[in-house]
LUMVEXRO-715259 format. One line per 2 residues: number of its first residue (from 1); their letters; for each residue z, y, x of N, C-alpha, C. Coordinates in steps of 0.05 Angstrom, whole numbers, plus 5000, padded with zeros to 4 digits. Each point is the difference from the previous one (the first is absolute). Layout:
# LUMVEXRO-715259
NUM> A> Z:Y:X:Z:Y:X:Z:Y:X | ...
***
This chain:
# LUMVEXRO-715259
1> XX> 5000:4976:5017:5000:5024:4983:5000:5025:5018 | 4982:5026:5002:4993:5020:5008:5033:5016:4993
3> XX> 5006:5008:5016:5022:5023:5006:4992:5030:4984 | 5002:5011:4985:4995:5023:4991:5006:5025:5021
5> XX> 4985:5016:5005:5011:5021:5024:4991:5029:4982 | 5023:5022:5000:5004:5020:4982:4999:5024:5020
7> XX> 4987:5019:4998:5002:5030:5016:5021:5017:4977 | 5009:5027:5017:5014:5013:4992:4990:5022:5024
9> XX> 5000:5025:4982:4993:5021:5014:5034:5020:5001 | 5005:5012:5026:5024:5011:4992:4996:5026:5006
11> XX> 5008:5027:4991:5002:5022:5015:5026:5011:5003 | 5006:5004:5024:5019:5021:4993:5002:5028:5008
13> XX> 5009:5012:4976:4982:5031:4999:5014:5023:5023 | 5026:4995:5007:5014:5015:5020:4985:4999:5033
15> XX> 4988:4981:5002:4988:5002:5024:4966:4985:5001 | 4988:5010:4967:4971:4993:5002:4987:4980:5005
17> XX> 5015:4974:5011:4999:4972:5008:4987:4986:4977 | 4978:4987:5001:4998:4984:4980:4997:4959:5010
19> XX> 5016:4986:4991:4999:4980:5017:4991:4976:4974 | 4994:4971:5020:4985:4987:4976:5018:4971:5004
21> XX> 5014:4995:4982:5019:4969:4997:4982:4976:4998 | 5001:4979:5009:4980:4976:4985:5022:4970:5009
23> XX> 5001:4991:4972:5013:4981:4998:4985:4980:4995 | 5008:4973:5006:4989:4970:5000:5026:4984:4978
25> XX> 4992:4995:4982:5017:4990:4979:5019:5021:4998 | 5017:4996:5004:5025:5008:4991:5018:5019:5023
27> XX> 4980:4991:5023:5020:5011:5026:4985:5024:5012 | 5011:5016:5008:4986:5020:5020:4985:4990:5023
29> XX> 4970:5012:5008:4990:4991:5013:4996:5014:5022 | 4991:5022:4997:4991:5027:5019:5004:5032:4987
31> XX> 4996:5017:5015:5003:5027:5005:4985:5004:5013 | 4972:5020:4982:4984:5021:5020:5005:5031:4983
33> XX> 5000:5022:5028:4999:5023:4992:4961:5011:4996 | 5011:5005:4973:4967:5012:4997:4996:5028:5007
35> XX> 5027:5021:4997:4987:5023:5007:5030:5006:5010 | 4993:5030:5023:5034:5010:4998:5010:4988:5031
37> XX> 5022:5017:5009:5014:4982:5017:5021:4982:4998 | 5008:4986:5019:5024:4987:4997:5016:5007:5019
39> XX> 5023:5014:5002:5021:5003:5014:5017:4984:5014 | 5026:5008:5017:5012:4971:5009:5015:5008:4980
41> XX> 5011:5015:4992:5022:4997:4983:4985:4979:4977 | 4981:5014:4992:4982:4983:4965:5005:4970:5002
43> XX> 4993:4995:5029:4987:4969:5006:5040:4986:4998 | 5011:5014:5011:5029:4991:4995:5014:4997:4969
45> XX> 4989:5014:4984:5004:5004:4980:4977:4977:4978 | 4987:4990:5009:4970:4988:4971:5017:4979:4991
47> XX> 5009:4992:5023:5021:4967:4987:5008:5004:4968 | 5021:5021:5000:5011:5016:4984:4988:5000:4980
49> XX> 4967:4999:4996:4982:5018:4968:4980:4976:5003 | 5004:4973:5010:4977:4984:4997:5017:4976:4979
51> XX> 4996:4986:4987:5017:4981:4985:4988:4978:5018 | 5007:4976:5005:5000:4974:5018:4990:4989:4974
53> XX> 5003:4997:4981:4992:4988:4975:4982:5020:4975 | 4968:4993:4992:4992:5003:4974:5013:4997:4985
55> XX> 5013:4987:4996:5020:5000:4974:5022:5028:4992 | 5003:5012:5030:5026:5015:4998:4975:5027:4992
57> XX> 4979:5001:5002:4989:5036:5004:5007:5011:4983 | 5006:4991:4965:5013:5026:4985:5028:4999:5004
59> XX> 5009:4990:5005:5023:5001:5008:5008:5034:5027 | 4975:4984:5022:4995:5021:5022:4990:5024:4997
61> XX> 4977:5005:4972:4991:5028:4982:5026:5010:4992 | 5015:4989:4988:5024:5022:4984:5007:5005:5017
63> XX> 5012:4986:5023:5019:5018:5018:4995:5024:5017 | 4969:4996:5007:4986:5014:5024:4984:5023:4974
65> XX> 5002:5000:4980:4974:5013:4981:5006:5036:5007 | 5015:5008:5007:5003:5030:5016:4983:4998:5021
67> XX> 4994:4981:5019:5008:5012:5029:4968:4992:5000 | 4992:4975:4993:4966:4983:5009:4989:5002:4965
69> XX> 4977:5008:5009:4979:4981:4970:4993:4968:5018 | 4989:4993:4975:4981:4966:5007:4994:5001:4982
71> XX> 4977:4983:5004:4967:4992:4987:4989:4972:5005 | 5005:4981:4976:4988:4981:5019:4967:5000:5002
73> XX> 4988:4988:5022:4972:5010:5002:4989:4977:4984 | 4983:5001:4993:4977:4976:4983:4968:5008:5022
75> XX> 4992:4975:5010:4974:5000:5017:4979:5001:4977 | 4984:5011:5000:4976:5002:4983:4979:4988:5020
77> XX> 4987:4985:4984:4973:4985:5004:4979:5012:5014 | 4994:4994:5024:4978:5018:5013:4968:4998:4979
79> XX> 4984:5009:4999:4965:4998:4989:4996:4973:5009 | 5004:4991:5027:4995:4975:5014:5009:4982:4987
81> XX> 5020:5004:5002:5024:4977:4986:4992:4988:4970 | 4994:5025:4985:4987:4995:4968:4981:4985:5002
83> XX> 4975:5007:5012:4976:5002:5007:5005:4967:5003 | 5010:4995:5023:5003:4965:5009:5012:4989:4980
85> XX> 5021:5003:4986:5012:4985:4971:4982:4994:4983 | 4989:5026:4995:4979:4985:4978:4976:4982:5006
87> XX> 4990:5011:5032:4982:4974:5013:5012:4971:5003 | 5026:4997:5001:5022:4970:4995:5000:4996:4981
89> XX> 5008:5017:4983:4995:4989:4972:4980:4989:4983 | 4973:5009:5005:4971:4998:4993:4992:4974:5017
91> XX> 5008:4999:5021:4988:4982:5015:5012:4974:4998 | 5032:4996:4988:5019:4980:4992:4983:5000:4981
93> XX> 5001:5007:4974:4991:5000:4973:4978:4987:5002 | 4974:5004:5005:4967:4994:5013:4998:4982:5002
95> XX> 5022:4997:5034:4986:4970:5017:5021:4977:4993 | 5031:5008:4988:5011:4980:4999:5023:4987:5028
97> XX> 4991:5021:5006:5019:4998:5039:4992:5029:5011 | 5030:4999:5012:4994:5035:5013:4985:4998:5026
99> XX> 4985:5033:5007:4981:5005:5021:5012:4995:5026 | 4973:4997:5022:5018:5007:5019:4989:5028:5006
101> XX> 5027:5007:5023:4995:5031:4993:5019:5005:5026 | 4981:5010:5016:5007:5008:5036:4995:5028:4999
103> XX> 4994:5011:5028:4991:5020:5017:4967:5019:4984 | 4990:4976:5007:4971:5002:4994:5001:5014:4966
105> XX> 5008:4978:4981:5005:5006:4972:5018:5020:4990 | 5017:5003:5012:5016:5035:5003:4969:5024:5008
107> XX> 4993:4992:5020:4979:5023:5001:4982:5012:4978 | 4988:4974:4990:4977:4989:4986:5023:5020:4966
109> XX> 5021:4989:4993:5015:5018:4983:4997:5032:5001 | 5000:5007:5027:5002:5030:5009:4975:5012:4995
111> XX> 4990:4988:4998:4967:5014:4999:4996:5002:4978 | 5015:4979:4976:4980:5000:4979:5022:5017:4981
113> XX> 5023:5010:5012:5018:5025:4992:4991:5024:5002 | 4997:4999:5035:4978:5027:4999:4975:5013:4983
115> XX> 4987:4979:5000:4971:5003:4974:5006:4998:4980 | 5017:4981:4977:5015:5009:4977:5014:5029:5002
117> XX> 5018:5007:5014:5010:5031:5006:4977:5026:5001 | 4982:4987:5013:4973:5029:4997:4986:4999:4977
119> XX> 4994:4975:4979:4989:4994:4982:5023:5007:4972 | 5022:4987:5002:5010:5019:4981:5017:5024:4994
121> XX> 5002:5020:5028:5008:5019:5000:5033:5002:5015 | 5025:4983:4995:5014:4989:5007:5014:4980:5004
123> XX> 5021:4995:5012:5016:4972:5011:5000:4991:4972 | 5011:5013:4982:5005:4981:4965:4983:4995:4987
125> XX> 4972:5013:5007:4979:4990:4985:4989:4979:5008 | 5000:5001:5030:4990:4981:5022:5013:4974:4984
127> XX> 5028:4997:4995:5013:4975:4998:4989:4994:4975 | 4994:5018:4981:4986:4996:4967:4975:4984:4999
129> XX> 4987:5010:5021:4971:4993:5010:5012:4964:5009 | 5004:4999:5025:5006:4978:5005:5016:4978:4983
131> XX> 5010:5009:4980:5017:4984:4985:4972:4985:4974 | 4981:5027:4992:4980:4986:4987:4980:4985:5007
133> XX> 5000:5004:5024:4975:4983:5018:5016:4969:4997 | 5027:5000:5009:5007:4970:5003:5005:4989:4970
135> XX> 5000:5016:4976:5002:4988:4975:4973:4995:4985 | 4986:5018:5013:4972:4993:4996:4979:4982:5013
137> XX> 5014:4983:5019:4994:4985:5016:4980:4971:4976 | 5018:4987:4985:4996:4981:4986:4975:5009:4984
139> XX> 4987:5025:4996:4984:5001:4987:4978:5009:5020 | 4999:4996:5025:4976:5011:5018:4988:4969:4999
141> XX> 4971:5007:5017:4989:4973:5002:5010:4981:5014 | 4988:4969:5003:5005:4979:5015:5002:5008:5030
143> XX> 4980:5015:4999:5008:5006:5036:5016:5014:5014 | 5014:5013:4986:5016:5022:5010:5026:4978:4991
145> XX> 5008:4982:4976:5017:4993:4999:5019:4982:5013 | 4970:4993:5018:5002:4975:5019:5010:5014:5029
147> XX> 5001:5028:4996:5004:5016:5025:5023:5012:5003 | 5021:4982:4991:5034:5022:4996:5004:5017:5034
149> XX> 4983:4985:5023:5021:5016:5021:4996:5021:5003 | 5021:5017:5013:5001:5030:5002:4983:5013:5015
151> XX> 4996:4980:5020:4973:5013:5023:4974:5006:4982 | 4994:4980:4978:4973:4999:4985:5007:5021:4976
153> XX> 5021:5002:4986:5007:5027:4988:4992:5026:5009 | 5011:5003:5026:4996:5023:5023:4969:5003:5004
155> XX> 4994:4973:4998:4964:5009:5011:4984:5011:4977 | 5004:4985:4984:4986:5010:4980:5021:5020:4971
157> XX> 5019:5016:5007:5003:5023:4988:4987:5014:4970 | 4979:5010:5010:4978:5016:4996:4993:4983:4977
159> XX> 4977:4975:5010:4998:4982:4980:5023:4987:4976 | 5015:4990:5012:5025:5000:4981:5012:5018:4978
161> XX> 5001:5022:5009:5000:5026:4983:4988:5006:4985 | 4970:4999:5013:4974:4994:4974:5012:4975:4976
163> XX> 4994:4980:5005:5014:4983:4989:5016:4999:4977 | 5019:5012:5007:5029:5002:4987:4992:5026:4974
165> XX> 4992:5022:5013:4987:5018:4981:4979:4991:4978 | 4983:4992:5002:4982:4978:4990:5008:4983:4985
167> XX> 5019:4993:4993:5019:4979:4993:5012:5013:4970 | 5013:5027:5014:5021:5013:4990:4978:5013:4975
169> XX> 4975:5021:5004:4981:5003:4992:4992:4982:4971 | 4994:4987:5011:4980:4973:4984:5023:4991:4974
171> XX> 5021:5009:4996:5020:4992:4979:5008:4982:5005 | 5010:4984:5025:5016:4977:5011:5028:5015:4989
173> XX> 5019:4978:4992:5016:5009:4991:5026:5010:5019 | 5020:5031:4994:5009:5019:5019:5011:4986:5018
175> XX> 4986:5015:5027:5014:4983:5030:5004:5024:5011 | 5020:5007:4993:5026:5016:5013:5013:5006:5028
177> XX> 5019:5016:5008:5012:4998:5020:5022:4993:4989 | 5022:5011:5006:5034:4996:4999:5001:5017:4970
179> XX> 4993:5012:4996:4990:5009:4978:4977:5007:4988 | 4998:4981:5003:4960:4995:4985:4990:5034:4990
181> XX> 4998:5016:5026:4984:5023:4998:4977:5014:5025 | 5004:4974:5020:4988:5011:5018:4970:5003:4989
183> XX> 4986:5017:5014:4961:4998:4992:4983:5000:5020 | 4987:4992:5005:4986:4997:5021:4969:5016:4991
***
């Protein structure tokens, strides 16, 4: 079972410091300062304003809620990151077994971000775009369907796009993005 690991952003406003907590289950893990200095006195003193235990932090908010704010941070999903989920997902769904997916196929992703990104104006349309291409997949021809890899995606783009528009056009029934509004 995967260990859950939690950020916490801390500031404290008397000396502009903003520092970042990250815990592994339950226990304290590390301490980085993101902005600000650290003093000898401060560094003598963090013991003091860090809880040893997730469990204790509201406990550690009431007491400290004068002196520090905290925030816990939440990581948001890079374009990449989306971008590849839904290529796992499409490509589990499709083939029935997930892709493989290296160096090369990370690139082969990047490119076809970049050209979705110039084609539909931005990162969120880009993902709109890409999300209908892979739902619209099942309704392109035999040959393209026979062509799930990303390198052959990447090459043929352009064509694909045609495709998918064509598709969308012709009153195939709505193949959407994440919210079935992208347009090509």
């Amino acid at each position: 079972m995967a260990t859950t690991t939690t950020h916490y952003k801390i500031h404290i406003p008397k000396t502009d410091t903003y520092l970042k907590l990250t815990y592994r289950g339950n226990s304290f893990s590390k301490l980085e300062r993101l902005k600000g200095k650290i003093t000898d006195s401060m560094l003598m003193e963090l013991g003091r304003i860090i809880p040893p235990r997730l469990s204790e932090m509201e406990k550690w908010q009431n007491h400290f809620k004068d002196k520090i704010s905290l925030e816990p941070l939440e990581k948001k999903k890079s374009h990449f990151s989306l971008f590849n989920d839904a290529w796992f997902q499409f490509y589990e769904d499709f083939t029935g077994f997930p892709p493989k997916f290296g160096a090369m196929e990370a690139s082969h992703l990047k490119k076809i971000i970049t050209h979705l990104t110039k084609v539909g104006g931005s990162p969120d349309e880009a993902l709109s775009l890409w999300n209908t291409i892979l739902a619209a997949w099942p309704k392109l021809s035999d040959f393209h369907k026979e062509n799930t890899d990303i390198k052959y995606i990447n090459s043929r783009l352009n064509v694909i796009l045609n495709a998918v528009k064509k598709a969308i056009n012709t009153g195939t029934s709505t193949i959407g993005g994440t919210d079935n509004s992208a347009s090509l």
